[in-house]
C-alpha positions in Angstrom: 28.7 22.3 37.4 26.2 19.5 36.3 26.3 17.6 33.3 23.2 15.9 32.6 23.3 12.3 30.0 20.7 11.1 28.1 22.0 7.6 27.5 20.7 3.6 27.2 19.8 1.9 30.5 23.2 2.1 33.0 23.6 -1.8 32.7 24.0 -1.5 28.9 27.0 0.6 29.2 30.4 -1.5 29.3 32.9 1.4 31.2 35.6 -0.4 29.6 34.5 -0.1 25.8 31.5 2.4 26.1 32.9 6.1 25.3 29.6 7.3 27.2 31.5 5.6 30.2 34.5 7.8 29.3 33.3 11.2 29.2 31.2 10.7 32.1 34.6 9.4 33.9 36.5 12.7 32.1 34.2 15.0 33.4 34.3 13.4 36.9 37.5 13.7 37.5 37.0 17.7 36.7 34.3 17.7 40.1 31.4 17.5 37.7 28.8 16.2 38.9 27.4 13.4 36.8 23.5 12.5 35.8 22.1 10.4 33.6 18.4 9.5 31.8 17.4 7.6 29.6 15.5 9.2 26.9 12.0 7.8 28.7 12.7 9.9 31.4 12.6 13.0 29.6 9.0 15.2 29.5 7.4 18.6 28.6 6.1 20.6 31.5 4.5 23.3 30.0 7.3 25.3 27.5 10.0 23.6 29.7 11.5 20.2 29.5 12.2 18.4 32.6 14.3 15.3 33.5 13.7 12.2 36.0 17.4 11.8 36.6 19.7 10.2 38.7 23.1 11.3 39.8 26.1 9.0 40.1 29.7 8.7 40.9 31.8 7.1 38.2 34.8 6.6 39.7 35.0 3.8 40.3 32.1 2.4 38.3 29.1 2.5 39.5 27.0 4.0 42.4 23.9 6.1 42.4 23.0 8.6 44.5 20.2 11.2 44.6 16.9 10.6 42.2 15.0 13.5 41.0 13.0 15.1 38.3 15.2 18.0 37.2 14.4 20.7 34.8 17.4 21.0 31.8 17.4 24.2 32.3 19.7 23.8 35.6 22.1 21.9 34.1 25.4 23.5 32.4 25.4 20.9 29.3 23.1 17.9 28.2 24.9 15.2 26.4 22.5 12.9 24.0 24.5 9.8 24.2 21.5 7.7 22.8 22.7 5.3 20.3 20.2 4.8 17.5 17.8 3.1 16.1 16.0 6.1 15.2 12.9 5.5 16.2 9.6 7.9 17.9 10.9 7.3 21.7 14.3 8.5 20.2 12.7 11.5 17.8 10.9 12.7 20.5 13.6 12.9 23.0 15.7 14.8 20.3 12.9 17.5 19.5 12.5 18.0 23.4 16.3 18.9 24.0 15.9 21.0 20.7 13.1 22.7 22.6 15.5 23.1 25.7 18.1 24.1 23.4 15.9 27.0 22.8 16.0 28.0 25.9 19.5 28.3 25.8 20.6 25.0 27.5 23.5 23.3 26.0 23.1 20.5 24.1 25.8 18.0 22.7 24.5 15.2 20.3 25.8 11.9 19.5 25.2 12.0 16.3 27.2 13.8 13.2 26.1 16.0 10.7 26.3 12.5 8.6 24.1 10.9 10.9 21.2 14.0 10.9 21.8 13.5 6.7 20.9 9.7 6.5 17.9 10.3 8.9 16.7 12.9 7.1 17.4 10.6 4.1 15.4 7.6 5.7 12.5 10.1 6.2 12.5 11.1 2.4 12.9 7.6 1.6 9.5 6.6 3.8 7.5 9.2 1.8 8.8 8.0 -1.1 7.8 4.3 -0.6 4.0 6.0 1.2 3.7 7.9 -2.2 4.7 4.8 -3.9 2.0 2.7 -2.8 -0.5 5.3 -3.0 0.4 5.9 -6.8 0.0 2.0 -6.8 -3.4 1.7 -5.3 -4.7 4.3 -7.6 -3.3 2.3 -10.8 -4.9 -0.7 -9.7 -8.1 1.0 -9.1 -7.7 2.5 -12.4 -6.8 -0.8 -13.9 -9.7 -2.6 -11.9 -12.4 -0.1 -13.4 -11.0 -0.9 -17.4 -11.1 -4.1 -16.9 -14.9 -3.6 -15.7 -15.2 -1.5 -18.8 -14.0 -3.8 -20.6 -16.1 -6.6 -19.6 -19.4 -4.5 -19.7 -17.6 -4.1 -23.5 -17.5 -7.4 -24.3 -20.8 -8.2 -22.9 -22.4 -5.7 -25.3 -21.0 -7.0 -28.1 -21.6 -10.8 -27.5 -25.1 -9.4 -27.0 -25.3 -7.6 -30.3 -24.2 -10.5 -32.0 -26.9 -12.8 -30.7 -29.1 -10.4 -31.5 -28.0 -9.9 -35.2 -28.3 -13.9 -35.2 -31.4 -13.8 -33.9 -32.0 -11.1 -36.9 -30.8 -13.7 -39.6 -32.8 -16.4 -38.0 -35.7 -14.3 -38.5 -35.1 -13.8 -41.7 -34.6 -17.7 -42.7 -37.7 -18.1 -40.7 -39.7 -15.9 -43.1 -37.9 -17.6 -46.2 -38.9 -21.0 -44.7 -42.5 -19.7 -44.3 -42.6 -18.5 -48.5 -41.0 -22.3 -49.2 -44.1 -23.9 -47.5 -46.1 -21.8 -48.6 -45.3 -22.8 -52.2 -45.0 -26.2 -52.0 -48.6 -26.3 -50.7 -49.8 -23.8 -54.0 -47.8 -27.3 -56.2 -49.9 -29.7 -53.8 -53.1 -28.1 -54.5 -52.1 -28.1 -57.9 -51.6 -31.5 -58.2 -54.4 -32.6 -56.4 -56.8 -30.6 -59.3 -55.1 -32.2 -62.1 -56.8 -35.6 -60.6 -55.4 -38.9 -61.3 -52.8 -39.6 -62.9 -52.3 -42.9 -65.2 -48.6 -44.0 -65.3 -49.0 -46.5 -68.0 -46.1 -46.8 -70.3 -46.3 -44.9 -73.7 -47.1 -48.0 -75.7 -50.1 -48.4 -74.1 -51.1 -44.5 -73.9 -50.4 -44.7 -77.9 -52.6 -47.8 -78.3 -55.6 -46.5 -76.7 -55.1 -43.1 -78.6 -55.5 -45.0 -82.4 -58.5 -46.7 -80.5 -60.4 -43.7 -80.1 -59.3 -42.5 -83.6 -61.0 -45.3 -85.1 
């Protein structure tokens, strides 16, 4: 039997507190042989997945052995020991054992039901914040064009009010015009009447008995 697993890079794994270490050592000691990848080293050939793998021996820890690019199909069980974050190296890997799945190879994930829930929560949560921020660009946008309405709004009206002063001025301009034209009818006036003698009465009544007599 071969057991094929998907795990972070060898000198990342601590046999003495890594469980990947202990399943690998567990299945060992059954004559399994033992392979591991890293979830790089998976690829799609065509409708198959393949594997650039590496077999060890565990016991003791470690040595490697043979190096070749294996397709999961030939091995009894694929264990996904890749610890998140969850991130497209690690998606990808996880829908190419799905697709291998398919074809009927084994696979054993890491990761609980729990685990599959809060990614699957995460992704809602990404689409919520996307759609978030779209709904916000388009109230902006909104808000940016009233506020342009606005404006053009308040630019009209300052306009229609300069031009209703403009309106009264007009009209105090054509009242002016009637004044002067008066008080230049009074001037004539005046100047037809001829002179005039200021004289006080005394004297105006004096020469008036003069010409009586």
């Amino acid at each position: 039997m071969k057991f094929l697993f998907v795990i972070d890079p060898i000198k990342n794994i601590n046999p003495l507190k890594d469980s990947s270490a202990a399943l690998m050592q567990a299945s060992s000691k059954k004559n399994i042989e033992i392979w591991i990848c890293t979830p790089q080293d998976l690829e799609a050939r065509g409708d198959e997945v393949w594997a650039s793998s590496v077999k060890v021996e565990v016991n003791p820890w470690i040595s490697f052995k043979e190096n070749y690019c294996i397709p999961l199909a030939e091995f009894n069980c694929i264990w996904m020991r890749k610890d998140p974050p969850v991130n497209e190296a690690y998606l990808y890997a996880t829908h190419l054992l799905e697709v291998a799945e398919r074809k009927g190879v084994k696979v054993i994930e890491l990761r609980s039901n729990q685990d599959k829930a809060n990614e699957e929560m995460r992704t809602i949560e990404a689409e919520i914040t996307k759609l978030e921020s779209e709904k916000e660009r388009i109230v902006q946008q909104r808000n940016e064009k009233e506020v342009n309405k606005r404006t053009i709004e308040i630019d009209i009206k300052e306009k229609q009010e300069r031009l209703d002063s403009y309106s009264e001025v007009k009209d105090i301009e054509g009242e002016r015009e009637s004044i002067v034209q008066d008080l230049e009818k009074l001037q004539k006036r005046i100047m037809n009447l001829g002179p005039i003698n200021f004289a006080a009465p005394e004297t105006l009544e004096a020469e008036k008995e003069r010409k009586d007599a």
